[in-house]
DRENFIBA-331447 format. One record per residue (C-alpha): x, y, z negated; residue in one letter. Coordinates in pm, 1 decimal. Layout:
% residues N
((X, Y, Z), 'A')
...
//
This chain:
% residues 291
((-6541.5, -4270.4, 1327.5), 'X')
((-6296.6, -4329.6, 1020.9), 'X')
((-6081.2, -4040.5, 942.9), 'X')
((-5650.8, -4102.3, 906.5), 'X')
((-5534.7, -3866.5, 711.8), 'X')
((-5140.1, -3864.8, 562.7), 'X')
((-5242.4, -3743.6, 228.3), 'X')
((-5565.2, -3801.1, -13.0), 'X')
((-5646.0, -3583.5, -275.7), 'X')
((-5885.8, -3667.2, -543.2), 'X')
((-6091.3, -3478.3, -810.6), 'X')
((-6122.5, -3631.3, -1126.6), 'X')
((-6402.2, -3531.8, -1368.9), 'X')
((-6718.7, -3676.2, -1255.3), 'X')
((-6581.9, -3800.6, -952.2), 'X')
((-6341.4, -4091.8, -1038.5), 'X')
((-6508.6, -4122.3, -1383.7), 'X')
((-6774.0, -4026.8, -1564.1), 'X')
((-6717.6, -3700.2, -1797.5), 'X')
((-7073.1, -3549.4, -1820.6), 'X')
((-7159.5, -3912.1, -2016.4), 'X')
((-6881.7, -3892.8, -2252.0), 'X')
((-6950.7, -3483.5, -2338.1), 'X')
((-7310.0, -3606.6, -2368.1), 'X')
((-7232.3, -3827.4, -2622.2), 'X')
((-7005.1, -3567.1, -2795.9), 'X')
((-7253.0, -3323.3, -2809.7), 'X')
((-7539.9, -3624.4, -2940.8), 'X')
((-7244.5, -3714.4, -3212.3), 'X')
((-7266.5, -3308.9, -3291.6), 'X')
((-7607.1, -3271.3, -3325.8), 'X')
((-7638.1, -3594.5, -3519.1), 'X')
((-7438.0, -3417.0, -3809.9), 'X')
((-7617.5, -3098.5, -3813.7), 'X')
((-7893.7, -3250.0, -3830.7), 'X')
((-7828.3, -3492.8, -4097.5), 'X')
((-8118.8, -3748.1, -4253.9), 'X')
((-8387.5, -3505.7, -4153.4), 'X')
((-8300.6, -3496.6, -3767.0), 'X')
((-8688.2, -3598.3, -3713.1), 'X')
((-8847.0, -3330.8, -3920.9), 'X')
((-9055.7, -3035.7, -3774.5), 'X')
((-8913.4, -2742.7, -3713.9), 'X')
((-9145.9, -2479.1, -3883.5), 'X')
((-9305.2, -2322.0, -3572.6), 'X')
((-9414.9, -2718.7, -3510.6), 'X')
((-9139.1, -2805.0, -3214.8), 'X')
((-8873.8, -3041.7, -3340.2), 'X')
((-8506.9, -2940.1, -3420.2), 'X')
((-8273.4, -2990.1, -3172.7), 'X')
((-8319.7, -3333.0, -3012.8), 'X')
((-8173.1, -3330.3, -2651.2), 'X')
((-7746.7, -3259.7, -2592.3), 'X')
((-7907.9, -3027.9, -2302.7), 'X')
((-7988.3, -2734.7, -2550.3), 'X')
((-7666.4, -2777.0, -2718.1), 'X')
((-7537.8, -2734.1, -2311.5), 'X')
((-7730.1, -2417.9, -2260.2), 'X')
((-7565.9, -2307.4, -2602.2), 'X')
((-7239.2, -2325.8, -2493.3), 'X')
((-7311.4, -2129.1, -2204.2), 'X')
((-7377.2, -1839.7, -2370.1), 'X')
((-7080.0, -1845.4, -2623.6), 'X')
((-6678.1, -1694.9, -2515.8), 'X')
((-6425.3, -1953.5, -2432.2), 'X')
((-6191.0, -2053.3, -2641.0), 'X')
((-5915.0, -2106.0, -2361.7), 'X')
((-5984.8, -2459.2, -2330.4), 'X')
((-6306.8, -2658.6, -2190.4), 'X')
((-6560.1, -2448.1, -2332.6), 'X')
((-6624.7, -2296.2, -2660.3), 'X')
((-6506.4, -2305.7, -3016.5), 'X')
((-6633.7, -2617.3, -3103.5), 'X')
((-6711.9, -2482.2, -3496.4), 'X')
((-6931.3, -2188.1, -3290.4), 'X')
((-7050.5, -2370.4, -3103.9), 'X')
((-7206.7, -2617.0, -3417.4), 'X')
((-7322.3, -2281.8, -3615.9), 'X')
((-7503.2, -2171.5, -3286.2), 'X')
((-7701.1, -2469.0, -3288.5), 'X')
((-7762.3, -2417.2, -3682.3), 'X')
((-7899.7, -2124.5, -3596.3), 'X')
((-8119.9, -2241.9, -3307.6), 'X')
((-8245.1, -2546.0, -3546.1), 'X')
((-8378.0, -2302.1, -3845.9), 'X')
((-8667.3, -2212.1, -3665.1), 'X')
((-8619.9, -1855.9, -3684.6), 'X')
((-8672.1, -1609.1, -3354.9), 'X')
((-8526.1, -1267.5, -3254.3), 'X')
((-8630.6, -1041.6, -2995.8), 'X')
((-8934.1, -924.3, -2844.6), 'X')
((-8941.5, -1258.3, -2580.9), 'X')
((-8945.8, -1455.8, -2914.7), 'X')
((-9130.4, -1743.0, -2780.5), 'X')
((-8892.5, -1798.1, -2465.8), 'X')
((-8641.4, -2057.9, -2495.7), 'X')
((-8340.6, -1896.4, -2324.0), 'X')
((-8420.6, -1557.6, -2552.4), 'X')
((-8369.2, -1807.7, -2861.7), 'X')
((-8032.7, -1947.1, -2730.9), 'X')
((-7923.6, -1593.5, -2645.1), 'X')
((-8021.7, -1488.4, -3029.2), 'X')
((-7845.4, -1744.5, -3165.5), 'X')
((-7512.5, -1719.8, -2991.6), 'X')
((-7531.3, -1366.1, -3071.7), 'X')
((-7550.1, -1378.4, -3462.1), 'X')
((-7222.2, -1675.6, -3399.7), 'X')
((-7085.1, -1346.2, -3219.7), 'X')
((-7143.6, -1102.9, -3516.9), 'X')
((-6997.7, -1400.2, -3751.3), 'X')
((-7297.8, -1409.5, -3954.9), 'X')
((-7374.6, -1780.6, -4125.8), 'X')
((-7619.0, -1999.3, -4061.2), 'X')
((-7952.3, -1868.5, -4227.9), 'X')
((-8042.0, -2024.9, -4572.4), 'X')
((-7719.5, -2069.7, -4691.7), 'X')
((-7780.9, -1860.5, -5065.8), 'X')
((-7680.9, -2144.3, -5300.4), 'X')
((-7908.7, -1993.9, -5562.2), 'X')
((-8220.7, -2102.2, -5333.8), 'X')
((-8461.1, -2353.1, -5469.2), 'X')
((-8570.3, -2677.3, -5228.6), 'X')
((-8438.8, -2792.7, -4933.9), 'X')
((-8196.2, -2611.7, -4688.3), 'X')
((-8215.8, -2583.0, -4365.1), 'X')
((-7943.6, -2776.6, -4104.9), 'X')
((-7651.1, -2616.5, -4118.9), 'X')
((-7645.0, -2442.9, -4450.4), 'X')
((-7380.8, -2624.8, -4498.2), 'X')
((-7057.3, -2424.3, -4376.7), 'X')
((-6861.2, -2756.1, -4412.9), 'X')
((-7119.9, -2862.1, -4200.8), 'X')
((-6989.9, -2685.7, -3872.3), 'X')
((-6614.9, -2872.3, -3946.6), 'X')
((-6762.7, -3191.9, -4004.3), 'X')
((-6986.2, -3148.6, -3649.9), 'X')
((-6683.0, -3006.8, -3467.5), 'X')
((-6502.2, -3321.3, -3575.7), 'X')
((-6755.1, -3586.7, -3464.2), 'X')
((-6794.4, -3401.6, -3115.4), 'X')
((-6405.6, -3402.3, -3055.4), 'X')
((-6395.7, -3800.6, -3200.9), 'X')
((-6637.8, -3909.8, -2932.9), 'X')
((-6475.1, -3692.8, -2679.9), 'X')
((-6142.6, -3923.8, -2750.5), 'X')
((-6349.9, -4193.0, -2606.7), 'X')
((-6233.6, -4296.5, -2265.3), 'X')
((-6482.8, -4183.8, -1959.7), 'X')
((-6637.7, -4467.2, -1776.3), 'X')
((-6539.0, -4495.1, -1398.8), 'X')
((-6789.3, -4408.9, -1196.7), 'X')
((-6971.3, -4669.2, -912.1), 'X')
((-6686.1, -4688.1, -613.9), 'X')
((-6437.8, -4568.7, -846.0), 'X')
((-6230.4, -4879.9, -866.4), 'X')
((-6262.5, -4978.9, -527.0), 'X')
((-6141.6, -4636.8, -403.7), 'X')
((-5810.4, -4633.3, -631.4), 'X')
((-5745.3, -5024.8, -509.7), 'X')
((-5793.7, -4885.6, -135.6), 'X')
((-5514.1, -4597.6, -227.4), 'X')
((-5270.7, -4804.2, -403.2), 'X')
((-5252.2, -5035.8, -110.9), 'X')
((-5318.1, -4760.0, 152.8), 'X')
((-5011.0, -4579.3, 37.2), 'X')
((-4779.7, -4879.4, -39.0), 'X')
((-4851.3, -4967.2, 357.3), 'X')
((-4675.3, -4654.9, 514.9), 'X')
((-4543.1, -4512.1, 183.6), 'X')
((-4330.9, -4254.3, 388.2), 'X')
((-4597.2, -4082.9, 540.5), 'X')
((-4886.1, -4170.6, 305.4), 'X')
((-4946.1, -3960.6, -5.2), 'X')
((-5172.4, -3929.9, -246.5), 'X')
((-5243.4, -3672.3, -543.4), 'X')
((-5489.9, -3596.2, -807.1), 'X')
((-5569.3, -3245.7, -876.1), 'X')
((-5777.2, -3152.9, -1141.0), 'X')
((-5885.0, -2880.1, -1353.1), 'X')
((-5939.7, -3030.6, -1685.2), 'X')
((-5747.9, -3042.8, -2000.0), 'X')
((-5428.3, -3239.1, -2012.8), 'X')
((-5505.8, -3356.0, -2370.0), 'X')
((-5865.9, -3493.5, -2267.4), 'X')
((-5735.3, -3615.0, -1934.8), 'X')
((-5470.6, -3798.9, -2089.0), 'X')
((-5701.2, -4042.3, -2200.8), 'X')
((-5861.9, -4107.1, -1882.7), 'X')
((-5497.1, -4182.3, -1747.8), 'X')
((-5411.1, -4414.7, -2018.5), 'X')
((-5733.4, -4629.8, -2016.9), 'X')
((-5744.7, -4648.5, -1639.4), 'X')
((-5366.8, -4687.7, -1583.3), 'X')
((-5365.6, -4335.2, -1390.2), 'X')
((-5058.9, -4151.6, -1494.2), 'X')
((-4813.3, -4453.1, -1409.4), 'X')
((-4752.3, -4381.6, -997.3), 'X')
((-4983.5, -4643.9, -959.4), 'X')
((-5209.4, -4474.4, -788.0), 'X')
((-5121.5, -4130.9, -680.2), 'X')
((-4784.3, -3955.8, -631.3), 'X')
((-4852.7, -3656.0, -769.8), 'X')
((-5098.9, -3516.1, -1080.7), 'X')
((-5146.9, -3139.3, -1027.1), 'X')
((-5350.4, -2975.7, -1376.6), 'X')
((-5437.9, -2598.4, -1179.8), 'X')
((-5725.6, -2371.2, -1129.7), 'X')
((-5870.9, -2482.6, -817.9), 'X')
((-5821.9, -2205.7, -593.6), 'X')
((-5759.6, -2171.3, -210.4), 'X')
((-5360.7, -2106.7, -306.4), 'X')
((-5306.2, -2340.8, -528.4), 'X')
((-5460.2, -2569.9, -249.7), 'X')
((-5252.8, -2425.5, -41.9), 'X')
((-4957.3, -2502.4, -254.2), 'X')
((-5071.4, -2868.4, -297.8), 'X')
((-5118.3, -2929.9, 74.7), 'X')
((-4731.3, -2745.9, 135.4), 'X')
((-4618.9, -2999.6, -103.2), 'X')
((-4797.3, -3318.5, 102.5), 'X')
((-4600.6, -3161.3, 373.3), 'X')
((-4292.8, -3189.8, 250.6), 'X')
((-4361.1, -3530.2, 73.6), 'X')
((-4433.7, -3701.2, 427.4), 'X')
((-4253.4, -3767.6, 687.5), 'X')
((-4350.2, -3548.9, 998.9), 'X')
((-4188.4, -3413.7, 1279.2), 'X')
((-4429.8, -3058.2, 1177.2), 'X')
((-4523.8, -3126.3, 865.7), 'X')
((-4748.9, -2823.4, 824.3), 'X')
((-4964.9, -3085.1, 1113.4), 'X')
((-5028.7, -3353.0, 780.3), 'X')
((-5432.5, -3419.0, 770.8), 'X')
((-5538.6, -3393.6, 420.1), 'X')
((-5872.1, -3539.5, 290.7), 'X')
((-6020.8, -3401.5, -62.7), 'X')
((-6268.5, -3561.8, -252.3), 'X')
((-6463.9, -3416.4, -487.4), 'X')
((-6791.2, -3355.7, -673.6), 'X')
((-6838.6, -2946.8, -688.7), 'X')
((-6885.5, -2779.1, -367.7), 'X')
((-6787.0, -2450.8, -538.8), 'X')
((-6465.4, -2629.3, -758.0), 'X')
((-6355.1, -2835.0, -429.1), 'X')
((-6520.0, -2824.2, -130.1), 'X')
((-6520.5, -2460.8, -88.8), 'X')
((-6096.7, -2390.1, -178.9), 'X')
((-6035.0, -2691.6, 18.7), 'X')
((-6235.2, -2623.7, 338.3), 'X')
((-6056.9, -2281.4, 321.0), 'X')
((-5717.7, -2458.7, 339.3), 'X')
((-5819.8, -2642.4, 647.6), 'X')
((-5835.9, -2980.0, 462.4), 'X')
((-6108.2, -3267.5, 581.9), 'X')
((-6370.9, -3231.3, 285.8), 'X')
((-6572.5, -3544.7, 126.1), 'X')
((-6891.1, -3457.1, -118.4), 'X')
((-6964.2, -3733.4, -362.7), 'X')
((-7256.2, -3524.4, -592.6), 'X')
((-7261.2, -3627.0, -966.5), 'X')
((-7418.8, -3599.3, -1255.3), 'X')
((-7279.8, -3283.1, -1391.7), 'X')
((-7372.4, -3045.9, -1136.8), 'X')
((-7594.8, -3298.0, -910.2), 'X')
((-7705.4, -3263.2, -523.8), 'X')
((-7572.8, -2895.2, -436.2), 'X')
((-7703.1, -2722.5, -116.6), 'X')
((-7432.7, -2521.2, 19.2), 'X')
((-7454.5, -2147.3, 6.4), 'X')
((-7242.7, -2019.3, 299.2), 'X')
((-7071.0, -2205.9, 559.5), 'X')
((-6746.0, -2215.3, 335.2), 'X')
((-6906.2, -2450.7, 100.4), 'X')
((-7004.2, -2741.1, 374.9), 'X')
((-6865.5, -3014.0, 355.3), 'X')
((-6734.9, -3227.3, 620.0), 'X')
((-6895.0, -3552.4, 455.4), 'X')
((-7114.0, -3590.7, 193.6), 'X')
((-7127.7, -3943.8, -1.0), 'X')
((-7349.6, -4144.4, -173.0), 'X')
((-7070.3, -4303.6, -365.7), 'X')
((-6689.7, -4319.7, -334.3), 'X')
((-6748.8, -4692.5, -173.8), 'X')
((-6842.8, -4457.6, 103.5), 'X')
((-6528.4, -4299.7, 143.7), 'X')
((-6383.5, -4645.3, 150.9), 'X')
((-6564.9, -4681.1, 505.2), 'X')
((-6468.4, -4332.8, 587.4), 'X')
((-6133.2, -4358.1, 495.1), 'X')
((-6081.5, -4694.1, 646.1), 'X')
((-5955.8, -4792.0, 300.7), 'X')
//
C-alpha cells in the first residue's frame, strides 16, 4: 500500500548520486602519481605496489581526521608511500592490515617516506619524492571536483518530488539532509540543478543524529500546513542504516533503505536499525511513494 507522507527527506551521498565512484577515481588519480612510470613494477617481497583504490581506503582508515571527509590528503599520499616501499614492521609482518597499521604510524611520527637520502645511487622508491605527496594530494582533490553520477532511479525520484510538491505545495515538503562537505556537495548541486528550490525546500548540512532529526522533522512541521503539525508523516530515504535509518526510525519517521555501493547490503543490528522498506533502487520508492 503506497505511503502519503507531507514531507520527504532525502540522503544524498550514494543515494541520489554516486560518491563512492567519484572518491574511487580520486584515490586511482592518487595512486597513479605515487606511483609514477613504474606503477607495474614488483614490489621487492614479489606482490605489486599498490594497484587497487581499496588499500588506499583501508589507509585512510587508520589515519586522524583532518575535520573534513577524511584525512589529510598529503598523509594520506605518504602513507601509501610507505605501504608501496615494500618494507614491513611488526612481528605480524606478513599480514596486510599489520602493514597498513605500520605505515600510518610512521605518517603519525612524521617520518618521510623511506629512501628519500638524495646521496643514494639507482632508483628510488615511490614516494621519495616529498613533492610527490603535494602533487598526489592535488590529483585526488582534481578528480574529486568532478561531478558524481546520479545513481539508477535518481532522476525519476527528483522529477516525482518536484511535481509531488508543486501539487499541494502547502502541505508538501521536501528537504535534503546530508552530512557531507558543503564544498564537495556544491558540485553535486550545481551539475544536477539541486541547490535552486527546484527540488527540495530545504538543504540541511548536520551530523545525522536523532536531534538534529528531530529538529528537521519540527521544521516540516511548521513548514506545512496542519491543524497538529507535530501529526506531519515524514519519509527518509537513505543508504546507511547506521547514518539514516537508525536516527530517523528513532524520530518516528517512515524509513526507506536503498543499499549502495559504499557500505552495500547491511543487516540490521538491533531493532533500531530496521527499516520500514528496503529498495532495490529509488524507482522503488517511486511506487512506494506513489510518486
Amino acid at each position: 500500500m503506497p505511503v502519503s507522507p507531507h514531507a520527504l527527506v532525502l540522503d544524498a551521498d550514494n543515494t541520489l548520486w554516486d560518491t563512492n565512484a567519484t572518491f574511487r577515481r580520486a584515490r586511482s588519480a592518487m595512486i597513479q602519481v605515487l606511483q609514477g612510470a613504474d606503477g607495474e613494477e614488483a614490489r621487492p617481497d614479489g606482490e605489486k605496489r599498490l594497484e587497487t583504490t581499496d588499500v588506499l581506503y583501508r589507509l585512510s582508515q587508520h589515519l586522524p581526521s583532518s575535520g573534513g571527509e577524511g584525512p589529510d590528503l598529503e598523509q594520506l599520499a605518504r602513507a601509501a608511500a610507505f605501504y608501496m616501499s615494500g618494507l614491513r614492521g611488526g612481528p605480524e609482518a606478513g599480514i596486510q592490515t599489520s602493514r597498513l597499521r605500520w605505515a600510518s604510524e610512521q605518517v603519525r611520527a612524521g617520518r618521510q617516506p623511506p629512501g628519500c637520502d638524495r646521496s643514494r645511487a639507482g632508483r628510488q622508491p615511490p614516494g621519495c619524492d616529498r613533492s610527490r605527496a603535494r602533487k598526489a594530494a592535488e590529483a585526488f582533490r582534481s578528480a574529486l571536483s568532478a561531478p558524481p553520477p546520479l545513481l539508477d532511479g535518481a532522476a525519476s525520484l527528483l522529477r516525482g518530488v518536484q511535481a509531488w510538491r508543486t501539487a499541494r505545495p502547502d502541505r508538501r515538503t521536501s528537504v535534503l539532509f546530508s552530512e557531507g562537505a558543503p564544498d564537495r556537495l556544491e558540485v553535486a548541486f550545481d551539475a544536477h540543478g539541486i541547490g535552486g528550490g527546484q527540488y527540495f525546500d530545504d538543504i540541511v548540512l548536520r551530523e545525522k543524529t536523532p536531534d538534529t532529526f528531530r529538529d528537521v522533522c519540527h521544521a516540516i512541521g511548521n513548514a506545512v500546513d496542519l491543524p497538529e503539525p507535530q501529526a506531519a508523516e515524514v519519509v527518509v530515504i537513505g543508504d546507511s542504516l547506521q547514518r539514516d535509518i537508525r536516527p530517523a526510525n528513532a524520530t518516528g519517521c517512515t524509513t526507506l533503505y536503498c543499499p549502495g555501493d559504499l557500505w552495500g547490503r547491511e543487516t540490521p543490528e538491533a531493532a533500531s536499525e530496521q527499516p520500514d522498506y528496503t529498495l532495490g533502487t529509488l524507482n522503488e520508492a517511486l511506487r512506494i511513494l506513489d510518486l
